[in-house]
Backbone as a chain_set.jsonl record, in Angstrom:
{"seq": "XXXXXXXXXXXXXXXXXXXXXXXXXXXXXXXXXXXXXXXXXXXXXXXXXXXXXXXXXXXXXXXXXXXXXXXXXXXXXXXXXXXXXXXXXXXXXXXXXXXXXXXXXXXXXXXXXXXXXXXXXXXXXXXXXXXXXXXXXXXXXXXXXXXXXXXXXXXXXXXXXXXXXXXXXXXXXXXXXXXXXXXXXXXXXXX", "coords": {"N": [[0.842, -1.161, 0.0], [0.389, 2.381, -0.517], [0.809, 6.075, -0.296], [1.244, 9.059, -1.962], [2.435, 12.306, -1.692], [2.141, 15.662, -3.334], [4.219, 17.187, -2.199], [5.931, 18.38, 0.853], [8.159, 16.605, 1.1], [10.673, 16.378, 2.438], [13.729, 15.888, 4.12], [13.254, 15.918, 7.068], [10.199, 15.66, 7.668], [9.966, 13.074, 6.717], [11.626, 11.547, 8.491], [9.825, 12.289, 11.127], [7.67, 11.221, 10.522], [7.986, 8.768, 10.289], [8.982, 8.116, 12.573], [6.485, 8.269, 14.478], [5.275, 6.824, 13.534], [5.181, 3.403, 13.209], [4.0, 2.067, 11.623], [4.485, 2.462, 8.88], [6.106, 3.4, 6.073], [8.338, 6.23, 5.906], [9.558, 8.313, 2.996], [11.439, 11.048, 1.869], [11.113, 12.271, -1.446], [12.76, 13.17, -4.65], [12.067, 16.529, -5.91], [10.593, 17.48, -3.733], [8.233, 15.713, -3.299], [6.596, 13.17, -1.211], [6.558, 10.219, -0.127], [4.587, 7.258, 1.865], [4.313, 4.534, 2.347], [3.189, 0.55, 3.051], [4.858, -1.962, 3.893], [2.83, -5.424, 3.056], [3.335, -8.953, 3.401], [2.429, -11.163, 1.467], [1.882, -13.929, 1.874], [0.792, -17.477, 3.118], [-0.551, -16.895, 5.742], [-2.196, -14.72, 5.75], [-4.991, -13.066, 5.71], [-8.244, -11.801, 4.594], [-9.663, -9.865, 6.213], [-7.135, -8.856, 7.436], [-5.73, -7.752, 5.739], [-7.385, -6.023, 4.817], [-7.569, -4.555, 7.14], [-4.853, -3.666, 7.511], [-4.705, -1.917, 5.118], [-6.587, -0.145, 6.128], [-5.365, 1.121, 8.082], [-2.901, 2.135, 6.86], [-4.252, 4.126, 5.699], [-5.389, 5.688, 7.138], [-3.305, 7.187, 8.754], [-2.251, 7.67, 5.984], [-4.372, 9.974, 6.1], [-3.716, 11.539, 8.671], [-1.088, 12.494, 8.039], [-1.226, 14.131, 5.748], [-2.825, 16.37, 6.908], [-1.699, 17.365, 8.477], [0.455, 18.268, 6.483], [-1.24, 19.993, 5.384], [-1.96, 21.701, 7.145], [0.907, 22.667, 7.271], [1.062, 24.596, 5.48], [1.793, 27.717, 5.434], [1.564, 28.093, 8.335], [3.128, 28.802, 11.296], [5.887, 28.177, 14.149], [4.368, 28.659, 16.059], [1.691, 28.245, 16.075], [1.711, 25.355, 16.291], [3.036, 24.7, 18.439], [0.809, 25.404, 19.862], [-1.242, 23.036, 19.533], [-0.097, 21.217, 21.081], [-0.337, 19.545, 23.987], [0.236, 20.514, 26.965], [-0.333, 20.113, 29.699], [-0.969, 20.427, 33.364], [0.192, 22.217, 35.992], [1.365, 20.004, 38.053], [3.252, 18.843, 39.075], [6.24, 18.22, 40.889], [8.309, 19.924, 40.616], [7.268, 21.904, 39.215], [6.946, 25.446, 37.563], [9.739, 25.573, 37.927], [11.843, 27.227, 35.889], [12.41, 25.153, 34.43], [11.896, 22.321, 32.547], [10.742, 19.587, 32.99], [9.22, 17.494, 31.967], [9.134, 14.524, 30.384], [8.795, 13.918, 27.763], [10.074, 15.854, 26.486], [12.358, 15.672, 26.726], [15.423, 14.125, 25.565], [16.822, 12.302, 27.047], [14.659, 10.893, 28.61], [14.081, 8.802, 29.843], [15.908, 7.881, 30.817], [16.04, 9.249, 33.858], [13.824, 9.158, 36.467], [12.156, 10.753, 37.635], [11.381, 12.167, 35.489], [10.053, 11.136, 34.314], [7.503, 10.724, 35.621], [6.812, 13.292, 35.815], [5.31, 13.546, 33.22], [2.95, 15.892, 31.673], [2.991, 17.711, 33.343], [4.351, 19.698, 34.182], [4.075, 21.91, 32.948], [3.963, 24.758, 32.598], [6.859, 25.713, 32.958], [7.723, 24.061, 30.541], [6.271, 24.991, 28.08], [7.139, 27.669, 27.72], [10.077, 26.858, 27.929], [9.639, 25.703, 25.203], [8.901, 28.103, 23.507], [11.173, 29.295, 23.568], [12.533, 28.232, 21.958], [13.651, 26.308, 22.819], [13.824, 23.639, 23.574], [11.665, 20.688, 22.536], [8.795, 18.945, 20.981], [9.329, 15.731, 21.656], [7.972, 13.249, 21.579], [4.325, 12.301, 21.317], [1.651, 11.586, 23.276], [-0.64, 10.992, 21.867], [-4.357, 10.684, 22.213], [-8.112, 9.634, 23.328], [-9.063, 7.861, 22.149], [-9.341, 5.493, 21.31], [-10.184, 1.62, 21.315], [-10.054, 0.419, 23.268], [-9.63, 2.429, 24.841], [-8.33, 3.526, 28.198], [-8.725, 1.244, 29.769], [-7.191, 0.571, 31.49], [-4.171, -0.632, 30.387], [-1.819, -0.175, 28.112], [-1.948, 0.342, 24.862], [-0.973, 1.041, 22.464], [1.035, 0.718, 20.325], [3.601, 1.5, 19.659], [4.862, 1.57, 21.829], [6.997, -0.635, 24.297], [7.348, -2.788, 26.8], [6.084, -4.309, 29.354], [4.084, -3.413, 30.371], [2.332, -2.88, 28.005], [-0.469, -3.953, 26.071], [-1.221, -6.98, 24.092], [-1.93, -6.546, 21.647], [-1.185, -5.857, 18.633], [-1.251, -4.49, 16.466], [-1.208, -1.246, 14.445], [-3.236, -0.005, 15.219], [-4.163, 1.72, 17.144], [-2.551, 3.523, 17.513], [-1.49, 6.726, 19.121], [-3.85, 6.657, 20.112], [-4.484, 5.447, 22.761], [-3.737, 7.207, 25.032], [-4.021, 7.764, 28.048], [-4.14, 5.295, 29.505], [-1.648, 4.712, 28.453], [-0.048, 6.833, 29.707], [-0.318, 6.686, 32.677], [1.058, 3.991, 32.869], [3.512, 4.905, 31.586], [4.553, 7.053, 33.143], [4.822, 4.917, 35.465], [6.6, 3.167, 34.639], [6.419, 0.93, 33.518], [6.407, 0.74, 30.884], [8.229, 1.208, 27.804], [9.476, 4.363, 26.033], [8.758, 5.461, 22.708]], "CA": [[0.0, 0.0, 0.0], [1.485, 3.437, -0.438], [0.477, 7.301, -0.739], [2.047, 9.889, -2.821], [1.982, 13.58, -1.704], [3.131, 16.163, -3.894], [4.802, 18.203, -1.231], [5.933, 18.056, 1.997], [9.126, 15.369, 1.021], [11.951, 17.154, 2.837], [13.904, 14.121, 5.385], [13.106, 16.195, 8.487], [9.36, 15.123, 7.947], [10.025, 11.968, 6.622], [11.748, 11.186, 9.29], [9.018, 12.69, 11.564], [6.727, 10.0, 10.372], [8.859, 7.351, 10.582], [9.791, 7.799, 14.496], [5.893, 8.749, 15.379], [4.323, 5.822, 12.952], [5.817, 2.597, 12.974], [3.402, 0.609, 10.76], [4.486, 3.333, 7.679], [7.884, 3.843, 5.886], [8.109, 7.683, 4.682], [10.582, 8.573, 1.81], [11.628, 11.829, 0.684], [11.693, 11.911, -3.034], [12.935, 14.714, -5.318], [10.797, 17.48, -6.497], [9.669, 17.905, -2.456], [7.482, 14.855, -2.983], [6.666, 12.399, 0.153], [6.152, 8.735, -0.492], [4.195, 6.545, 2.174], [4.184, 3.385, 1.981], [3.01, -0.225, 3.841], [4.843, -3.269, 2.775], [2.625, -6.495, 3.333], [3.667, -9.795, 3.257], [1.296, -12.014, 1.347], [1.849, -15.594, 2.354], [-0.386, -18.26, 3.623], [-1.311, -16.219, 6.543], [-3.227, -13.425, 5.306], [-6.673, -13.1, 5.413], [-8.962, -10.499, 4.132], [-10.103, -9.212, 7.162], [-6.21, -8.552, 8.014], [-5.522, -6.964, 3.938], [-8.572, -4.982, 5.338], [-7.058, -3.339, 8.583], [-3.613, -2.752, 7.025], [-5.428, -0.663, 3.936], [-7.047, 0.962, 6.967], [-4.393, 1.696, 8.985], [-2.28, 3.237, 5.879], [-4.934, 5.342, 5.21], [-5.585, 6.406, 8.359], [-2.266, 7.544, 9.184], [-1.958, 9.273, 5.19], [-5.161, 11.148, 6.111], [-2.782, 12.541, 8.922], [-0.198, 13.554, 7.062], [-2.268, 15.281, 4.589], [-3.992, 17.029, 7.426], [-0.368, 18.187, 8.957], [0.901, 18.746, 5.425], [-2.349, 21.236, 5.069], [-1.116, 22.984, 8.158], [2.256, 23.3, 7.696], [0.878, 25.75, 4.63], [0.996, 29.361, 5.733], [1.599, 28.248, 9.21], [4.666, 28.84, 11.749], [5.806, 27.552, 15.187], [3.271, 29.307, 17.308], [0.196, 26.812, 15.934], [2.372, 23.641, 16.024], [3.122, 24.696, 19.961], [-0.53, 25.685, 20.42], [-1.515, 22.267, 19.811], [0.607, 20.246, 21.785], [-1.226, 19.044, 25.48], [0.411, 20.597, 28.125], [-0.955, 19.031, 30.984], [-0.937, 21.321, 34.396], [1.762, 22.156, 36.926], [0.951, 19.62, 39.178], [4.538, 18.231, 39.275], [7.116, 18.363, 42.414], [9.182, 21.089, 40.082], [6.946, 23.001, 38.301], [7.51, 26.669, 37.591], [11.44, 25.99, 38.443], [12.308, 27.38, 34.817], [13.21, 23.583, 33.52], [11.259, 21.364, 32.167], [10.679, 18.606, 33.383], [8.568, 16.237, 31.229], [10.105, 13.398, 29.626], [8.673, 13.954, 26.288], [10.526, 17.148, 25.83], [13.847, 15.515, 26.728], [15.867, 12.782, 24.906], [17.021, 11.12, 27.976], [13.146, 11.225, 29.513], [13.495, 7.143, 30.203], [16.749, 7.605, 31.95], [15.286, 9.782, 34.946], [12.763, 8.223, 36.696], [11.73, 11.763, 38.075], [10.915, 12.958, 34.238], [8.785, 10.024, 33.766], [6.718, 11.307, 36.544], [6.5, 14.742, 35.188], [4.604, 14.291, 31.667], [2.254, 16.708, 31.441], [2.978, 18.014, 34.869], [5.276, 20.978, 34.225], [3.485, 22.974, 31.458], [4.418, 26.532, 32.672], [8.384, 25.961, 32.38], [7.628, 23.472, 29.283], [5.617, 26.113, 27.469], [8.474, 29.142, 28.364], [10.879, 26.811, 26.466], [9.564, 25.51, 23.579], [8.511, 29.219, 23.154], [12.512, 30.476, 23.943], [13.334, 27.391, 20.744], [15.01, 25.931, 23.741], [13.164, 22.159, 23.521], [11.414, 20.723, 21.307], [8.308, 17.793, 21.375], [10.086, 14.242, 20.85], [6.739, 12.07, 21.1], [2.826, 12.572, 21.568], [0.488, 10.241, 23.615], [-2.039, 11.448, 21.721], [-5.441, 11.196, 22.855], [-8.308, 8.288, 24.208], [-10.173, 7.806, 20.832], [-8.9, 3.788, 20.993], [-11.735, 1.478, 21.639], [-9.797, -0.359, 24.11], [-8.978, 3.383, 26.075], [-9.104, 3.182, 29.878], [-8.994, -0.36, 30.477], [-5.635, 0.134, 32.479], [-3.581, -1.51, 29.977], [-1.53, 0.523, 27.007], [-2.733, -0.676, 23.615], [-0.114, 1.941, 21.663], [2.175, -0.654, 19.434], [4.835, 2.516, 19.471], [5.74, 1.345, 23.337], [7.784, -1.765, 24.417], [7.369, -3.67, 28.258], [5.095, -5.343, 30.46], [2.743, -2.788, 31.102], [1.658, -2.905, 26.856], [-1.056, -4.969, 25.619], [-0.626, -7.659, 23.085], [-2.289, -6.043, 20.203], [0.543, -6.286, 17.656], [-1.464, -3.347, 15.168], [-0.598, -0.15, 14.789], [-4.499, 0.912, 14.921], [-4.12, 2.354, 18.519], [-1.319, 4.404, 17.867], [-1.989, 7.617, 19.721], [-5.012, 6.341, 20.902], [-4.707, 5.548, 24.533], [-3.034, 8.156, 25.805], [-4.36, 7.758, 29.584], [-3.328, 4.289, 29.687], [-0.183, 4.505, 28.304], [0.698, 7.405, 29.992], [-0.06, 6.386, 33.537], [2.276, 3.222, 32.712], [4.916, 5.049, 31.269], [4.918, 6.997, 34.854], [5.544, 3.726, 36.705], [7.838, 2.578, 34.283], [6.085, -0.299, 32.851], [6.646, 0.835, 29.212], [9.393, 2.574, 27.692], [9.414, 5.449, 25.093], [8.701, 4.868, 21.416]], "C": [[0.893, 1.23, 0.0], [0.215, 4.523, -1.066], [1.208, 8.255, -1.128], [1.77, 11.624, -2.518], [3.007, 14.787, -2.207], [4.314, 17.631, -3.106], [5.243, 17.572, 0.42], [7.547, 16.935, 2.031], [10.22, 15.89, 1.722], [11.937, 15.37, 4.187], [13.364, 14.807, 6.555], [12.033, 15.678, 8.829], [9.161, 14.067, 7.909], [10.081, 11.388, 8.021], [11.094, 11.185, 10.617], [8.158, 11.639, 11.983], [7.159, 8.84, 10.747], [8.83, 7.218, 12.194], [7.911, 7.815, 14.991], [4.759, 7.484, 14.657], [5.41, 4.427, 12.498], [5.481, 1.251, 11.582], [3.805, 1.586, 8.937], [5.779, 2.939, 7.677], [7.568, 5.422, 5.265], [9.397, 7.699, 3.975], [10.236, 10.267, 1.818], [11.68, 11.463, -0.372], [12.591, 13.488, -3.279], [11.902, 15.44, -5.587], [9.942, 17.668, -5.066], [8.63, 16.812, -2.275], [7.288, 13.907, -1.597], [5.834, 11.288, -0.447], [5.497, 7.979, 1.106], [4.057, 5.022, 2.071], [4.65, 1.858, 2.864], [3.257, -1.336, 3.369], [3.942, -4.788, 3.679], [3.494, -7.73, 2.862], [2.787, -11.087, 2.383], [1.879, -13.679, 1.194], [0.103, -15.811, 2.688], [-1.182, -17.852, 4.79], [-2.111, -15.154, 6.723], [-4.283, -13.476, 5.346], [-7.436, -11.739, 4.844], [-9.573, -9.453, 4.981], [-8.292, -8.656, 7.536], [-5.8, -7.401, 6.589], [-6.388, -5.627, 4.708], [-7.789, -3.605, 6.067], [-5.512, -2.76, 8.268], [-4.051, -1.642, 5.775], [-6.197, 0.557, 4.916], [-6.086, 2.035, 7.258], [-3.272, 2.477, 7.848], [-3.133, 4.621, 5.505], [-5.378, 6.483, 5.811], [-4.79, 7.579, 8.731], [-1.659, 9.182, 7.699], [-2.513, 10.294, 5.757], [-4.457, 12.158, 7.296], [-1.713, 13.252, 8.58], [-0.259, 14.228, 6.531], [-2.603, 16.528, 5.44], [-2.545, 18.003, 8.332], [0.497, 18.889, 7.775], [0.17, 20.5, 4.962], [-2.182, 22.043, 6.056], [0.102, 23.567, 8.152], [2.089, 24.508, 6.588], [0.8, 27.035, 5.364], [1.322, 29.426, 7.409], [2.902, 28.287, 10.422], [4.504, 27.923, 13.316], [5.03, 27.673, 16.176], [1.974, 28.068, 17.161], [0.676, 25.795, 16.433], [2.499, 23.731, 17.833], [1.385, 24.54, 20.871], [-1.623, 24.481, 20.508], [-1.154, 21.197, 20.377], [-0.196, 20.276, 23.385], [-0.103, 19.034, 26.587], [0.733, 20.217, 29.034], [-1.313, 20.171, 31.881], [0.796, 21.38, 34.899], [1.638, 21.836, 38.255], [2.26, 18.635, 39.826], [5.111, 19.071, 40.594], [7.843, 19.976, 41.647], [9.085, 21.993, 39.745], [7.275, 24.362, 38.229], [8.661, 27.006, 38.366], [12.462, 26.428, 37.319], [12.815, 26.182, 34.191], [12.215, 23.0, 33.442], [11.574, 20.223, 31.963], [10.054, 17.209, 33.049], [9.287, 15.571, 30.462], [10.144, 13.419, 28.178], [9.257, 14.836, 25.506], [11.972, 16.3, 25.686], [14.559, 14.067, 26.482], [16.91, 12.124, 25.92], [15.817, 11.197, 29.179], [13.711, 9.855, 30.242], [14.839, 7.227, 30.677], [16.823, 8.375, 33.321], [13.8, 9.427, 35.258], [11.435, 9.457, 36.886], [10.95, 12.753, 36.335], [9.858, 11.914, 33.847], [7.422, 10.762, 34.527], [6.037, 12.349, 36.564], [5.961, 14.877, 34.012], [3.186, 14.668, 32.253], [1.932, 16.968, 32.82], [3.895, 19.221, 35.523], [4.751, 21.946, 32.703], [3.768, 23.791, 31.583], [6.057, 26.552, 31.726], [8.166, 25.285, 30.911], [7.548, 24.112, 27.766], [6.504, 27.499, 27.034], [9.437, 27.907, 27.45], [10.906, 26.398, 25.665], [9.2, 27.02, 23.091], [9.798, 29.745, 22.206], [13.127, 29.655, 22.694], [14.018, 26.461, 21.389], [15.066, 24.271, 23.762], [11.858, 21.889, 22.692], [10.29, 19.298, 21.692], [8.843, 16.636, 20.641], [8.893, 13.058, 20.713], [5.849, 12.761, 22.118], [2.073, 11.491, 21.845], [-0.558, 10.057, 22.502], [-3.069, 11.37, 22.19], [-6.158, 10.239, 23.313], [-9.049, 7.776, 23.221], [-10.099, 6.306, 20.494], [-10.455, 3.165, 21.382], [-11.259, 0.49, 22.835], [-8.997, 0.808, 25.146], [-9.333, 3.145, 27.443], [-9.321, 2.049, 30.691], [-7.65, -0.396, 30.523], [-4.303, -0.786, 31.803], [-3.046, -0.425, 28.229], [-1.646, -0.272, 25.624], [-1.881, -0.074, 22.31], [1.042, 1.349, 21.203], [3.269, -0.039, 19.385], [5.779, 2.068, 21.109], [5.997, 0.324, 23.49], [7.738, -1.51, 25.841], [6.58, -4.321, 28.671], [3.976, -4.718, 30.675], [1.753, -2.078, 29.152], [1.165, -3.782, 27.037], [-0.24, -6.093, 24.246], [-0.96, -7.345, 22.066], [-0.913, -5.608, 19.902], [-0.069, -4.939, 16.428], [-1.119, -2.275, 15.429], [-2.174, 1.103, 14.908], [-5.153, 1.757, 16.484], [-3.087, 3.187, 18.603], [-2.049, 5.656, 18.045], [-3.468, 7.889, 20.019], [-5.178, 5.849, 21.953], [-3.666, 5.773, 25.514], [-3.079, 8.139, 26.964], [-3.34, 6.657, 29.589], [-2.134, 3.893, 29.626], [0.822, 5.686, 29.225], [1.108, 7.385, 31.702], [0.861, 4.618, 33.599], [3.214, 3.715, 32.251], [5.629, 5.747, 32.926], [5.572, 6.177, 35.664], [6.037, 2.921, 36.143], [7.706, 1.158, 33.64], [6.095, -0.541, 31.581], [7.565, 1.624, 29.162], [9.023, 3.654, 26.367], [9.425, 4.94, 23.772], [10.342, 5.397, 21.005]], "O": [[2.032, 1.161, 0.46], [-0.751, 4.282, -1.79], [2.173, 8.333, -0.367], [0.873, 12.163, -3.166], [4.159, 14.976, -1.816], [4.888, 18.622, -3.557], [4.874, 16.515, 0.933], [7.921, 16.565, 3.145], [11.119, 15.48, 0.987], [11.175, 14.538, 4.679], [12.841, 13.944, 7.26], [12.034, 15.13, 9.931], [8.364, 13.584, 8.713], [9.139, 10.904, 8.648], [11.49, 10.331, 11.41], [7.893, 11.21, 13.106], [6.614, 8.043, 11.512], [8.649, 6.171, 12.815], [7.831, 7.277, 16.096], [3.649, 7.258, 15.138], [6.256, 4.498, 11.607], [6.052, 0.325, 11.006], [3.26, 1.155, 7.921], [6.469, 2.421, 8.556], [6.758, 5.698, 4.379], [10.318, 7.036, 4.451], [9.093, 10.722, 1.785], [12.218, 10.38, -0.6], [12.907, 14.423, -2.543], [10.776, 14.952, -5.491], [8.751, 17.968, -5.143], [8.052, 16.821, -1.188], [8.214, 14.143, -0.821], [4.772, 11.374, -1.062], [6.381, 8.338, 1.885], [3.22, 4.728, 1.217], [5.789, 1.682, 3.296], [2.478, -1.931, 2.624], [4.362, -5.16, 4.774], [4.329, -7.542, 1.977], [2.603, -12.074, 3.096], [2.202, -14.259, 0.157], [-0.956, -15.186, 2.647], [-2.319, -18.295, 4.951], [-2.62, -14.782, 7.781], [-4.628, -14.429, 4.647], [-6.819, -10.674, 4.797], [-9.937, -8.356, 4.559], [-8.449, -7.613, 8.17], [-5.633, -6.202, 6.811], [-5.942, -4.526, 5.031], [-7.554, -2.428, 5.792], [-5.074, -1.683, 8.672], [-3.527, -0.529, 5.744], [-6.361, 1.742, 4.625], [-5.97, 3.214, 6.922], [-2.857, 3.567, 8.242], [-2.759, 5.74, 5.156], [-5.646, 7.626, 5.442], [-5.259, 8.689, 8.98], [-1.222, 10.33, 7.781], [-1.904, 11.328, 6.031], [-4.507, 13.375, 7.113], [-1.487, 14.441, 8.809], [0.532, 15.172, 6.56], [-2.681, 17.626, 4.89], [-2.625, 19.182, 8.676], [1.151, 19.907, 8.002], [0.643, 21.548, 4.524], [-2.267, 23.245, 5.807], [0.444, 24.594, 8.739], [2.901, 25.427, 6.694], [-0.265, 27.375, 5.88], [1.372, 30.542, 7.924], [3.763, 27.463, 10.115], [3.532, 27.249, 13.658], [4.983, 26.876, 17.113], [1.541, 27.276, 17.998], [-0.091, 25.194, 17.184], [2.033, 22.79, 18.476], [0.981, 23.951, 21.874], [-2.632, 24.584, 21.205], [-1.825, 20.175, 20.233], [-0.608, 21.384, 23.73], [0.407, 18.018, 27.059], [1.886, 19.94, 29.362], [-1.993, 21.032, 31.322], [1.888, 20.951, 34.528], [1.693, 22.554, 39.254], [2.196, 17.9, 40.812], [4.688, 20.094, 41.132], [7.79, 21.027, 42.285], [9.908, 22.907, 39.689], [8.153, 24.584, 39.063], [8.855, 27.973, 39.103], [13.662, 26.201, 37.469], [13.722, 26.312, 33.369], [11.444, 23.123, 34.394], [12.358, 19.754, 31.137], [10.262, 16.136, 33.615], [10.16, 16.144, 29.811], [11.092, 13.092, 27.465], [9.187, 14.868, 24.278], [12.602, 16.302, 24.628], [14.271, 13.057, 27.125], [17.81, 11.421, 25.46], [16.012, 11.487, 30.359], [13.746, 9.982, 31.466], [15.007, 6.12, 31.188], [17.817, 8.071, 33.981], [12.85, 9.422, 34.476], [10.264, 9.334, 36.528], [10.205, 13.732, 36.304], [8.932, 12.098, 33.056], [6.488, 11.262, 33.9], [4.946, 12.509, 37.111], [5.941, 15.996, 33.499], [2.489, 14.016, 33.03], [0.913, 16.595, 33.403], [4.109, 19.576, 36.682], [5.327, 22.425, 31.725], [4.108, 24.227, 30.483], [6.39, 27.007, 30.631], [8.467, 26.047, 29.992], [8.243, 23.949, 26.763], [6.334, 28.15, 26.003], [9.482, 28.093, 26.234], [11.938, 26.411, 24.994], [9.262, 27.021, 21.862], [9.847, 30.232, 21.076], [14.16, 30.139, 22.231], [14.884, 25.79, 20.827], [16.124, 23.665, 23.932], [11.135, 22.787, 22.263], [10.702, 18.538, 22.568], [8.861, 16.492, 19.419], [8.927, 12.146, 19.886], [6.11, 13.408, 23.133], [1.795, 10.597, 21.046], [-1.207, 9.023, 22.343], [-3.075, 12.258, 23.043], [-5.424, 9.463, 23.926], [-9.916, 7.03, 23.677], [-10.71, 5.869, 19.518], [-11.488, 3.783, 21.639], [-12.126, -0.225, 23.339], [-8.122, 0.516, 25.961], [-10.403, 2.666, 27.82], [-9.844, 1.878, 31.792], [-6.947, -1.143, 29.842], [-3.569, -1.488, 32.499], [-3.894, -0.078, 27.407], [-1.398, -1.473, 25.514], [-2.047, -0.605, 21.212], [2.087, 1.557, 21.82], [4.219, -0.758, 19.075], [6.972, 2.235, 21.362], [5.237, -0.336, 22.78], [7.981, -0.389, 26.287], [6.398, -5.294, 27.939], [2.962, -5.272, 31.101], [0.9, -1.194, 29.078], [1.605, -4.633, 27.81], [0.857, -5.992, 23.698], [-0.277, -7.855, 21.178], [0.045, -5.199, 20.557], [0.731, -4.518, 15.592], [-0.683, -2.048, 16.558], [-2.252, 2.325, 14.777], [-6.274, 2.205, 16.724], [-2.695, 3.593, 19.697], [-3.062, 5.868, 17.379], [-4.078, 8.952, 20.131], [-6.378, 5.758, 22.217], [-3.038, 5.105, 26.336], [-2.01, 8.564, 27.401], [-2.12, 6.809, 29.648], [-1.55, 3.07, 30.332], [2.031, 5.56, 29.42], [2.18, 7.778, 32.161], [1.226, 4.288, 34.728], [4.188, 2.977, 32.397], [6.578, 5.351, 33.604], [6.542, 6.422, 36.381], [6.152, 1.821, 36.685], [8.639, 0.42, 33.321], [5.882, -1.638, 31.065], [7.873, 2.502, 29.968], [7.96, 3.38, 25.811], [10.109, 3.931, 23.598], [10.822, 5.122, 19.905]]}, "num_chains": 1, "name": "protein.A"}
């Protein structure tokens, strides 16, 4: 399966996709293009109901790209901040000028104390992605799964004990609660 968009191909996004969607490959091309694309396997184990949910799940994932592609038109860093989720500042640190959430910082999963802190220092967080100073490295996203809330992370992007066994990628940033009170106590690690 694969989608073709005539814009948007630069590696920074590619690579974007790649780290935040695992069931995709993105390509730059030339000419700014962006390639998509889901390789199946067709053996003896395939079924049509499985053909099905991977044609989903590619399509799913273009229609976000498209829909971030159609924003990045015209638009600068102020939107792209303005939709990122916060949280409060209900953390031990908050408003100590540092930020403290794990998702900002590329050694989140080697402080136990930054695990603890997503979306729990939004003031300082906010102050420096503003200042250019940090930057978001991964998004729970949200509870829109159909298996959200049942205490168990269902998000195929995380690896440990405290993921489910769903093996698809049709929960990715769909149970954000769940996954995020296990990444807290350390039962999953970071995509």
């Amino acid at each position: 399966f694969y989608a073709l968009f005539d814009s948007g191909g630069t590696a920074e996004y590619a690579n974007k996709v790649n780290k935040n969607w695992a069931a995709i490959k993105a390509t730059a091309l030339d000419d700014n293009k962006l390639l998509l694309s889901r390789y199946v396997i067709l053996d003896h184990g395939q079924t049509l109901a499985n053909l099905r949910l991977n044609l989903v799940t590619t399509r799913g994932i273009a229609s976000t790209v498209s829909s971030e592609l159609a924003g990045q038109v015209g638009s600068d860093q102020t939107s792209e901040r303005a939709a990122i989720n916060w949280g409060d500042d209900s953390g031990d640190y908050a408003n100590d000028g540092a930020c403290d959430d794990a998702r900002f910082l590329s050694e989140g999963d080697q402080w136990d104390y930054q695990r603890k802190h997503v979306l729990r220092d939004a003031t300082d967080c906010r102050a420096q992605a503003a200042a250019g100073a940090i930057t978001l490295l991964f998004d729970f996203g949200g509870n829109s799964g159909s298996y959200a809330n049942d205490g168990t992370c269902d998000d195929s992007r995380f690896t440990g004990e405290g993921r489910s066994i769903l093996i698809t990628d049709s929960h990715v940033r769909r149970d954000s609660a769940d996954c995020i009170a296990a990444y807290r106590e350390g039962t999953i690690n970071r995509p």
